[in-house]
SEVO-718960 format. One line per field, with one value per residue (C-alpha): residue in three letters; z, x, y; residue number from 1. Coordinates in steps of 0.2 Angstrom, whole numbers. Layout:
r = c(ALA;...) $
z = c(Z;...) $
x = c(X;...) $
y = c(Y;...) $
k = c(NUM;...) $
END
This chain:
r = c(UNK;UNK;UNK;UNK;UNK;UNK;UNK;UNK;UNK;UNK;UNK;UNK;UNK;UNK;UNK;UNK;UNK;UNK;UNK;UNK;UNK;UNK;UNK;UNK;UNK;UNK;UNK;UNK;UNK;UNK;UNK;UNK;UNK;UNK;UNK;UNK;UNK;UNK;UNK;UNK;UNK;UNK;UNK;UNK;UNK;UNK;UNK;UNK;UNK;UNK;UNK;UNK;UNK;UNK;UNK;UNK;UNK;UNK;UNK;UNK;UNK;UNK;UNK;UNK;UNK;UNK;UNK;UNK;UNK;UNK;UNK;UNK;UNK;UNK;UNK;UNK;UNK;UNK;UNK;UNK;UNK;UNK;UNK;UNK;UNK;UNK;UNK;UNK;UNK;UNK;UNK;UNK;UNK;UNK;UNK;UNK;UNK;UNK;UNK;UNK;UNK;UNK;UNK;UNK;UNK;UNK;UNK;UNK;UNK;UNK;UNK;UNK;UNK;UNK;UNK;UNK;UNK;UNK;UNK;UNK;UNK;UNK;UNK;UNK;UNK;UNK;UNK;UNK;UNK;UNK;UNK;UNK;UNK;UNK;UNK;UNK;UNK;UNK;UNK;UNK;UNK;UNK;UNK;UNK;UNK;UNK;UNK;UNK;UNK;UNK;UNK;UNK;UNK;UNK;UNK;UNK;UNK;UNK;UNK;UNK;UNK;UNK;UNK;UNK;UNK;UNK;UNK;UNK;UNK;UNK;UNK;UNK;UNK;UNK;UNK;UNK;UNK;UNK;UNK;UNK;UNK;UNK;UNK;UNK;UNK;UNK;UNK;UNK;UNK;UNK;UNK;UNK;UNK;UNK;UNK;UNK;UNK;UNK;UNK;UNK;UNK;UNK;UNK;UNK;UNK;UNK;UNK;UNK;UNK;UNK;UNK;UNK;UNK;UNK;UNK;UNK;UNK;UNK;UNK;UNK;UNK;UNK;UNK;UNK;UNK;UNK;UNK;UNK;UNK;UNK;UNK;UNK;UNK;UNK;UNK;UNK;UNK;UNK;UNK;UNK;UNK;UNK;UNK;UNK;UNK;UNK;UNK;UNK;UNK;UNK;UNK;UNK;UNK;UNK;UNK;UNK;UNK;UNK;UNK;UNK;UNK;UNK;UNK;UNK;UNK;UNK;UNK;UNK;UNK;UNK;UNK;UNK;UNK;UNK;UNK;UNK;UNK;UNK;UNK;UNK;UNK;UNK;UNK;UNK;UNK;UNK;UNK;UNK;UNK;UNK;UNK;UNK;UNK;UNK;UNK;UNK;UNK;UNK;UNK;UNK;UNK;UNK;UNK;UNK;UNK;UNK;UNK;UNK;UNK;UNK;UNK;UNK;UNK;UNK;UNK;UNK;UNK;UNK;UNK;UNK;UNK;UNK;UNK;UNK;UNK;UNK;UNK;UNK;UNK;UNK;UNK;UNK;UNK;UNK;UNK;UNK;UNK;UNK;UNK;UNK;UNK;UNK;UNK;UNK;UNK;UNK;UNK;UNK;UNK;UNK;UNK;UNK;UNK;UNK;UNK;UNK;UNK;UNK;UNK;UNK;UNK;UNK;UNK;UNK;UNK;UNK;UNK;UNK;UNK;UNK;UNK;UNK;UNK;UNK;UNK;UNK;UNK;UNK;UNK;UNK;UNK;UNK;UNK;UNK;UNK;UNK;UNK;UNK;UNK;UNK;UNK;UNK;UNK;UNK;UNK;UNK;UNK;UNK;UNK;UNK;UNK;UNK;UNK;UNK;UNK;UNK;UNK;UNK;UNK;UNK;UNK;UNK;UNK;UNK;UNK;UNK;UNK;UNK;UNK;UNK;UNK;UNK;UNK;UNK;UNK;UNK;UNK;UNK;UNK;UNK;UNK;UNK;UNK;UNK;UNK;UNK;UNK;UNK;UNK;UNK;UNK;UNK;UNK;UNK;UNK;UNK;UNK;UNK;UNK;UNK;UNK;UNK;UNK;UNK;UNK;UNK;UNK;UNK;UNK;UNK;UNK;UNK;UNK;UNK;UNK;UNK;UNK;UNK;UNK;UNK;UNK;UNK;UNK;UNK;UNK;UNK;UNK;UNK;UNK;UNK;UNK;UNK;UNK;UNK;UNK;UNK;UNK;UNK;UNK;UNK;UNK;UNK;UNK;UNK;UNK;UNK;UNK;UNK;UNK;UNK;UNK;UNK;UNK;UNK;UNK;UNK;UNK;UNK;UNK;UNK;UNK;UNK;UNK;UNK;UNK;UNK;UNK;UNK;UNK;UNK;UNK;UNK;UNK;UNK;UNK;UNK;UNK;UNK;UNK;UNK;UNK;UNK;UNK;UNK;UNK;UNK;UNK;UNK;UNK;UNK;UNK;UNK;UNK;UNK;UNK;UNK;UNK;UNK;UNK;UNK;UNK;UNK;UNK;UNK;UNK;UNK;UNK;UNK;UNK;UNK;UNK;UNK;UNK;UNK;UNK;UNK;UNK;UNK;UNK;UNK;UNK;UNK;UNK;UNK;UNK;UNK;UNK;UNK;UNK;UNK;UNK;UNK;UNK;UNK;UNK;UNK;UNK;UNK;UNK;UNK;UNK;UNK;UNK;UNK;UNK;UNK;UNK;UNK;UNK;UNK;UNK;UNK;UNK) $
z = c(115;102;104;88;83;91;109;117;122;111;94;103;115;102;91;107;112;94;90;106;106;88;77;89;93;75;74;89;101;119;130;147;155;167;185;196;209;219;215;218;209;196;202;222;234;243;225;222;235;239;223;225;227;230;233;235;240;245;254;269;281;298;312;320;322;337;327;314;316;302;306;301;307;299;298;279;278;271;282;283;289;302;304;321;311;320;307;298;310;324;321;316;325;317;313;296;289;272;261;247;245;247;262;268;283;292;309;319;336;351;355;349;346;358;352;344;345;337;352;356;369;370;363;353;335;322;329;325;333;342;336;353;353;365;365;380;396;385;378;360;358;341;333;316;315;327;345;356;373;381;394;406;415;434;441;452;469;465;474;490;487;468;475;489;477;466;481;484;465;467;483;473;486;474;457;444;443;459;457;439;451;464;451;443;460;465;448;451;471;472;469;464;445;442;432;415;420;430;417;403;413;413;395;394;393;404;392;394;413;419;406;410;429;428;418;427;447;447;442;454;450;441;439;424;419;399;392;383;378;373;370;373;383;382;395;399;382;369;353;340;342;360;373;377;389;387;395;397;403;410;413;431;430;431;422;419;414;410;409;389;395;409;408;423;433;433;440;443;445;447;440;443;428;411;400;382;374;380;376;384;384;391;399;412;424;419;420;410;408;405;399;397;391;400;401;409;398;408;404;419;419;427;431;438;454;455;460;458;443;448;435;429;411;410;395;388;379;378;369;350;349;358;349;358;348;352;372;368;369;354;358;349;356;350;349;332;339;341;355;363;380;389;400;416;409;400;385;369;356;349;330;325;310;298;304;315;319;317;320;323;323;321;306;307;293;300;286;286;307;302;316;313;318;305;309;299;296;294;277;269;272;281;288;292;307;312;330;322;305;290;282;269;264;257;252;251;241;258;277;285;301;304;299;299;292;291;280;272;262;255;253;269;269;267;274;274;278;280;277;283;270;273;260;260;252;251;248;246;251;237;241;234;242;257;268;268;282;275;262;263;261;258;267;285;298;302;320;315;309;326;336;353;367;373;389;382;393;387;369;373;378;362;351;358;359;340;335;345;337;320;321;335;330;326;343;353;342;344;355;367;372;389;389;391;409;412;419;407;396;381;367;373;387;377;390;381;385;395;400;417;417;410;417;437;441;457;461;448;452;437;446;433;445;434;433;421;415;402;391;379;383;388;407;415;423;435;433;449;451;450;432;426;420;409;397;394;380;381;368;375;393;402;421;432;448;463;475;494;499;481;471;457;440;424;410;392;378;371;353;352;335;338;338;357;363;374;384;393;401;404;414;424;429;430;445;452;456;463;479;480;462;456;443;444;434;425;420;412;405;395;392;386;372;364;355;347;348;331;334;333;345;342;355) $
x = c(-46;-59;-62;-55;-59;-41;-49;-53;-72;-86;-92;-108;-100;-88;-101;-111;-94;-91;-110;-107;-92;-91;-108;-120;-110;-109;-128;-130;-134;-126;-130;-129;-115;-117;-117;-99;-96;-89;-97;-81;-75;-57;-49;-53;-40;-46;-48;-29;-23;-35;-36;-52;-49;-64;-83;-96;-113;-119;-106;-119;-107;-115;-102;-94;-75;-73;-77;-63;-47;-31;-21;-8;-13;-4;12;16;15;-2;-15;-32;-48;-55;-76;-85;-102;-119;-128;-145;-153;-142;-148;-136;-118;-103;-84;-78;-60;-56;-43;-45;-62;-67;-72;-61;-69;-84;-89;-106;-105;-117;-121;-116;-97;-93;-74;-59;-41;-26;-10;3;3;20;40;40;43;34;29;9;-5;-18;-37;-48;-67;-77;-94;-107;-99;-84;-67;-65;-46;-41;-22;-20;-42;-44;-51;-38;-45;-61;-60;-76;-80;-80;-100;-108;-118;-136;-148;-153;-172;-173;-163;-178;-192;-186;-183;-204;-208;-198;-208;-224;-227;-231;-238;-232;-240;-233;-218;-220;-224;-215;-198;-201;-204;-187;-180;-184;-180;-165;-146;-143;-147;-158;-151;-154;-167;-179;-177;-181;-196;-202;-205;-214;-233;-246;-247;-226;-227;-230;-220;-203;-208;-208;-191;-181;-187;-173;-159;-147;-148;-134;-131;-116;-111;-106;-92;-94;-76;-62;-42;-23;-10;9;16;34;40;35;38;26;27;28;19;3;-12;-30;-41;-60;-73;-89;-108;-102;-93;-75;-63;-50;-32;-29;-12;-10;-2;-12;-28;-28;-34;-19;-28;-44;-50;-69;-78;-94;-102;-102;-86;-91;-74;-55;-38;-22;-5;12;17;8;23;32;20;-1;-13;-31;-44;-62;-77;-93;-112;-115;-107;-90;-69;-60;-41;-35;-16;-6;-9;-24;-41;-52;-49;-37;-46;-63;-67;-84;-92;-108;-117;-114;-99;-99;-79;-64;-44;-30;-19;2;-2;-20;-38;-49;-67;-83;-99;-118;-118;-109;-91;-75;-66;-49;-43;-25;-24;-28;-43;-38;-48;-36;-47;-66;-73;-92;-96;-107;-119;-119;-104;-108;-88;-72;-54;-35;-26;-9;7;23;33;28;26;7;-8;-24;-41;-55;-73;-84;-99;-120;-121;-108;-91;-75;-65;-48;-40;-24;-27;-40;-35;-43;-30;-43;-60;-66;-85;-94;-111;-118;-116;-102;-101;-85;-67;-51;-34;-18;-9;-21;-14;3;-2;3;-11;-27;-45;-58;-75;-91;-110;-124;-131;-119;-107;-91;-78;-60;-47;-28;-18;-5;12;14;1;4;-8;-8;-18;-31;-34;-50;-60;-55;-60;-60;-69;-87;-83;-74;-89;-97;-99;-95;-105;-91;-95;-93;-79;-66;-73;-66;-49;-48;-52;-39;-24;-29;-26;-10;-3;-9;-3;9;22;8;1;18;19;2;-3;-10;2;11;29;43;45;27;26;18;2;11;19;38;32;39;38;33;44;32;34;31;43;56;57;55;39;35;37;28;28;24;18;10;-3;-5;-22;-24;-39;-36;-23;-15;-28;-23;-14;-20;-8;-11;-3;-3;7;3;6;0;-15;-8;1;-11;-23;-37;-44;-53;-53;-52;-53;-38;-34;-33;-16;-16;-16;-18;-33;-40;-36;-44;-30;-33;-25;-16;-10;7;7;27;42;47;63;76;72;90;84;68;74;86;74;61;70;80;63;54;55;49;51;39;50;68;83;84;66;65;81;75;59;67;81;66;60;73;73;61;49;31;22;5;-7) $
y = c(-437;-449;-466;-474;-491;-499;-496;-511;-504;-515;-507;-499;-491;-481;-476;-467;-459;-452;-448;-438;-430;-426;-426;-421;-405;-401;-401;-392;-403;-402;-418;-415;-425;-441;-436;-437;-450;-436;-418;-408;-394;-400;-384;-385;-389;-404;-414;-412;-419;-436;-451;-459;-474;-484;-481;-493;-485;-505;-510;-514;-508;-498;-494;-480;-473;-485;-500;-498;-502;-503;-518;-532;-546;-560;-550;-551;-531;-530;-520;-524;-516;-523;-516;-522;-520;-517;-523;-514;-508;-516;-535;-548;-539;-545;-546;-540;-541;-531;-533;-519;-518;-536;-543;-557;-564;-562;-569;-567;-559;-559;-545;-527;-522;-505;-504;-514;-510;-520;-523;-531;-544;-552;-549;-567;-568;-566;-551;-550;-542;-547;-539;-534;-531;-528;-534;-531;-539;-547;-544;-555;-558;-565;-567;-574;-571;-584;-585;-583;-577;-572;-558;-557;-542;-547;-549;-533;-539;-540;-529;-538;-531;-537;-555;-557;-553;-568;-578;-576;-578;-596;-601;-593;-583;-568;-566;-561;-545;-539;-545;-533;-518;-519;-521;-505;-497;-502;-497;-480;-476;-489;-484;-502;-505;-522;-536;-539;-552;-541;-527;-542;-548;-529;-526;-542;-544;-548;-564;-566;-565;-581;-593;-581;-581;-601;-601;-591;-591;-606;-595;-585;-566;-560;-543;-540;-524;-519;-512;-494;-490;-495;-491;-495;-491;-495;-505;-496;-493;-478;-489;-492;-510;-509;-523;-514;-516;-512;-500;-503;-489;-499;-497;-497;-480;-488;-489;-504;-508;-525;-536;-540;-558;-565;-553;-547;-531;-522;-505;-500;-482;-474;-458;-447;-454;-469;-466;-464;-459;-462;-454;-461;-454;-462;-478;-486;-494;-477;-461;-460;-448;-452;-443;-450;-440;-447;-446;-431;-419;-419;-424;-432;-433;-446;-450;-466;-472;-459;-467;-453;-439;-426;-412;-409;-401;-394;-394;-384;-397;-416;-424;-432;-437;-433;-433;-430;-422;-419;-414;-404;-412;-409;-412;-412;-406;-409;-391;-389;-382;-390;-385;-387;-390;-392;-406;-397;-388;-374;-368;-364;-360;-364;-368;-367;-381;-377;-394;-406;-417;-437;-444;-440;-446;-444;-440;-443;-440;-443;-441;-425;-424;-420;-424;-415;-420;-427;-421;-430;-416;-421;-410;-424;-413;-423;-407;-407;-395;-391;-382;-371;-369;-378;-388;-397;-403;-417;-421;-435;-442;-445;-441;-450;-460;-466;-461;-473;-464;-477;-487;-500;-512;-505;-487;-478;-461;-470;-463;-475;-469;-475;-466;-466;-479;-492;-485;-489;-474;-475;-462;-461;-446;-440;-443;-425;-417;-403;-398;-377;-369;-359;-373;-378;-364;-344;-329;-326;-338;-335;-332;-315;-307;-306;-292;-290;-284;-270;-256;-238;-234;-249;-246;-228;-233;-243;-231;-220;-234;-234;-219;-217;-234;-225;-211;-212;-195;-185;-186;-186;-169;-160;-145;-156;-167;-161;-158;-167;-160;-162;-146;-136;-139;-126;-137;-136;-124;-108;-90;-76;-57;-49;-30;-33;-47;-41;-23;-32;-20;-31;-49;-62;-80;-93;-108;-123;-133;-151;-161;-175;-175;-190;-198;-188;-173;-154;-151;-134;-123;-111;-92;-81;-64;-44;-44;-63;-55;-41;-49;-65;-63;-73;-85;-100;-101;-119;-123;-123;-134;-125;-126;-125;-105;-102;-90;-101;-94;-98;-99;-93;-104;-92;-83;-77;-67;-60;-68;-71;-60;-60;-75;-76;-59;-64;-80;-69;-56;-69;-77;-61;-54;-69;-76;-94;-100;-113;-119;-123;-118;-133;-137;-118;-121;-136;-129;-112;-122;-131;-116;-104;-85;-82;-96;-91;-105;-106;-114) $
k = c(1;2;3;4;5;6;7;8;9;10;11;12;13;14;15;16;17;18;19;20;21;22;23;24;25;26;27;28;29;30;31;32;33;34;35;36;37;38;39;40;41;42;43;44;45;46;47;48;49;50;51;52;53;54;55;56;57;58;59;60;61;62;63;64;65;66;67;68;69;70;71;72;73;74;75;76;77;78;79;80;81;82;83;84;85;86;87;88;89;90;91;92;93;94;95;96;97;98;99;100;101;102;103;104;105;106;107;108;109;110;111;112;113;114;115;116;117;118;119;120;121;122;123;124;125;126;127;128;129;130;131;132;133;134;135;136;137;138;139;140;141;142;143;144;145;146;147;148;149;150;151;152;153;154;155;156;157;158;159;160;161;162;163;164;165;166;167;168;169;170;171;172;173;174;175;176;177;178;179;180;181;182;183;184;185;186;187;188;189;190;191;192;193;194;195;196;197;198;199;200;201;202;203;204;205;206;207;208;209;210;211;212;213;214;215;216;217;218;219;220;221;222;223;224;225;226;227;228;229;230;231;232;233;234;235;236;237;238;239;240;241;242;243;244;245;246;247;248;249;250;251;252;253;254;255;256;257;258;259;260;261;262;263;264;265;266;267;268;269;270;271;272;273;274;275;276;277;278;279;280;281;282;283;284;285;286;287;288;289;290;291;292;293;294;295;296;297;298;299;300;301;302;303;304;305;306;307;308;309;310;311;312;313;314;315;316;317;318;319;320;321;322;323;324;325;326;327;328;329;330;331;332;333;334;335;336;337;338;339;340;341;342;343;344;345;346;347;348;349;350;351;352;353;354;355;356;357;358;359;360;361;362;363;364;365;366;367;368;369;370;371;372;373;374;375;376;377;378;379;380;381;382;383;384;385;386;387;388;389;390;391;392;393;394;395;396;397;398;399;400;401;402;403;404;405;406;407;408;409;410;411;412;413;414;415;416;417;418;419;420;421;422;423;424;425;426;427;428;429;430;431;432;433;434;435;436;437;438;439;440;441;442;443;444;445;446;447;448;449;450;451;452;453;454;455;456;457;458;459;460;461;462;463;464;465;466;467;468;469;470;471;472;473;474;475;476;477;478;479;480;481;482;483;484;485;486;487;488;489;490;491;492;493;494;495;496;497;498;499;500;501;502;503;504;505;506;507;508;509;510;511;512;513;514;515;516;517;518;519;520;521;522;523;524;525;526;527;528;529;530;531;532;533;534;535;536;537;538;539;540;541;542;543;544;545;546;547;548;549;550;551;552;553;554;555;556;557;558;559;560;561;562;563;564;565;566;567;568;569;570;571;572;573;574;575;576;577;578;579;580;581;582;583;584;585;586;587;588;589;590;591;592;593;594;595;596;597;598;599;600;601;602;603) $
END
């Protein structure tokens, strides 16, 4: 398509489109095309199925997946994005609502947001949220983006040590120089973590000693844990717009459920070590389950009415994210892999990420009853899984931080992301677009190519269950497979007419002794009588087993290069003239009908 002069661009502009597209070609000259907002392929699978929505590369946005949340908060049907913002470089903390991709309200906070979450408090019409965030010791409840509650963490006893060393610095009994050492000699033996006003007066200098010492010897020590994470859980119904409570994990390796109405401690459970991620499931007056990655590189499950966790998951490296998805915990570790877990510990499956993993969420499609986790990579990719399989990929100018997938203002399959820069990207999913495993990316995963360390015996018996899946007739056929009877190691165990045996010239026994010496390999018999020997023609000889009160034989494999004869006189003679027969009646019989009078067996 040419620009023509009925195009509502300016004059300029027209002339370099059609200097470019029509007259600099016909002279030969190629200009080199103006770089892509998003390098991506036209033909590649993840571009057909996102729109691109917005992307702001200045957006000065810096937060994680914890800090975003989707939400309505006036109730008129258009979703906003609300964005708990660290700030650059973690000063100036504060609330930010979007609507499209203008910010609609901003609000300063006191110290740094850990989590928010949108709930329900109450049944009352108009049914709105209310926005939570957590922000050191405090929960900041809004409705309608105004202040509606403040939720304190309750205070932790002081240490009795650190509350009599301030009790001597009030009746300057000590200086502040020993008071300085003999702090930090308590923060390293005690069990009791200092206040935040002895580990404050420890990064001061000597200068900053005295005028902090003067300022605060007055003040009761208060020791206030922090919160670390954040999330819901629904009261006693399943419905999306159900009543909901709020579930804290603390500094103080606890974790809290809190009434939506009166804000309460509804519950209040402990664990080994600080939660740093939290997925609920359930109701909490009916039946939960909590899991809560911490510190130390283990996931607790925790359940109703439990105040220690019932199961442990350990983990080899430290976790990045955690997702529950349908009844199956996907977790991220700092060790490039995503890895997935049952409830009670069971590992399902493990995928290796071709960098490191930065954030993590949910995406959800329930028109399509879609949930699939978003891992959001450090080499700019977002990939999608479903269980292990690659449903998508999409890539980004820049690494991305944080993830959000919801219905943003009326468009229902929104992902809202976040880099590294403070960029803000926003895609819409397609309402045509299905997610095919296998996807993202062609050929067979990485982990496939890896060899495994097997011991020579198993690798053996695989081998060998290979070929006989393979060619499974052919080996039920061979020479070497025993008979049907398993008594003979002949195929169809045919007897040869021999003269001794048919004219009765003394007594001759036939008597197979088995050994299995493998799976499908030869059985030897063993051959004893007068005349055994005479009619056998030796070819290869193989070792025998040896039967109690018996002379060890060695049997030949043998050629039979006539047809054989008269075998209903040779199985008359044959037992007329012996007296403890090795074989019965039957098992010749059937042996015998295998092969008819002309065959030719060859062993």
């Amino acid at each position: 398509m040419f620009y023509t002069p009925s195009s509502k661009l300016p004059t300029h502009l027209i002339l370099r489109n059609q200097l470019r597209q029509v007259f600099f070609p016909f002279l030969g000259i190629h200009l080199p095309r103006p770089p892509q907002l998003f390098p991506s392929s036209p033909s590649s699978e993840a571009s057909s199925k996102w729109l691109d929505a917005h992307y702001d590369p200045m957006a000065n946005i810096h937060t994680f997946s914890a800090c975003l949340q989707l939400a309505d908060l006036h109730g008129d049907g258009e979703y906003k994005l609300v964005v708990g913002d660290l700030g650059p470089g973690g000063q100036q903390p504060r609330l930010k609502v979007l609507k499209g991709p203008t910010v609609l309200s901003e609000s300063p906070l006191p110290a740094l947001p850990a989590a928010a979450a949108t709930f329900f408090m109450e049944q009352h019409e108009p049914r709105t949220p209310a926005l939570a965030l957590a922000s050191g010791p405090c929960v900041y409840v809004y409705k309608n983006l105004r202040p509606y509650f403040k939720f304190s963490l309750p205070q932790l006893p002081p240490n009795p040590l650190e509350q009599d060393l301030w009790n001597q610095a009030k009746e300057d009994r000590i200086d502040p120089l020993t008071l300085k050492e003999m702090l930090e000699g308590i923060r390293e033996k005690a069990e009791v973590p200092l206040s935040v006003q002895s580990l404050r007066f420890l990064q001061l200098e000597l200068s900053e000693m005295e005028a902090f010492v003067n300022q605060h010897k007055s003040k009761s020590i208060r020791r206030q844990t922090v919160i670390t994470t954040m999330t819901t859980l629904k009261k006693n119904l399943a419905d999306e717009d159900a009543v909901s409570c709020l579930v804290l994990g603390t500094e103080n390796k606890e974790l809290l459920v809190l009434d939506p109405e009166a804000f309460t401690v509804l519950a209040k459970m402990s664990l080994p070590s600080v939660p740093v991620f939290l997925e609920v499931s359930g109701q909490f007056d009916v039946e939960f389950r909590l899991a809560a990655a911490c510190r130390n590189g283990n996931i607790y499950m925790l359940r109703r009415d439990s105040k220690r966790p019932k199961y442990c998951i350990e983990l080899s490296a430290q976790p990045v994210g955690l997702v529950r998805v349908h009844k199956v915990l996907v977790v991220g570790s700092n060790q490039d892999s995503l890895h997935s877990f049952t409830h009670k510990g069971k590992r399902l499956w493990t995928v290796q990420m071709p960098a490191a993993i930065l954030t993590m969420n949910l995406l959800e499609q329930r028109s399509r009853g879609l949930q699939a986790v978003m891992a959001g990579l450090a080499n700019g990719e977002v990939r999608i899984y479903r269980d292990k399989a690659l449903l998508s990929i999409v890539r980004t100018p820049d690494a991305v931080t944080s993830l959000c997938f919801g219905r943003y203002g009326r468009e229902d399959h929104t992902l809202i992301m976040t880099t590294r820069g403070g960029g803000l990207i926003i895609k819409i999913l397609k309402r045509t677009a299905v997610f095919v495993e296998g996807g993202g990316e062609a050929g067979p995963p990485p982990a496939q190519a890896m060899k495994l360390n097997m011991p020579r015996k198993t690798r053996l018996y695989v081998d060998q269950t290979l070929r006989e899946r393979e060619a499974g007739t052919e080996h039920l056929n061979s020479p070497t497979h025993p008979g049907a009877a398993g008594l003979l190691p002949v195929q169809r165990g045919a007897l040869c007419s021999a003269p001794g045996l048919l004219q009765g010239t003394g007594p001759t026994l036939l008597r197979p002794g088995v050994r299995k010496l493998g799976r499908g390999r030869i059985r030897c018999p063993q051959v004893r009588g007068e005349g055994a020997g005479k009619w056998l023609q030796p070819q290869t000889r193989l070792g025998c087993s040896r039967g109690p009160g018996e002379s060890p034989r060695d049997l030949p494999q043998l050629l039979f290069s006539q047809p054989v004869r008269g075998l209903r006189e040779a199985h008359r003679r044959f037992w007329e003239n012996s007296e403890s027969p090795g074989l019965t009646g039957a098992a010749l019989r059937s042996l015998l009908v295998l092969w008819g009078p002309r065959a030719h067996p060859v062993f």
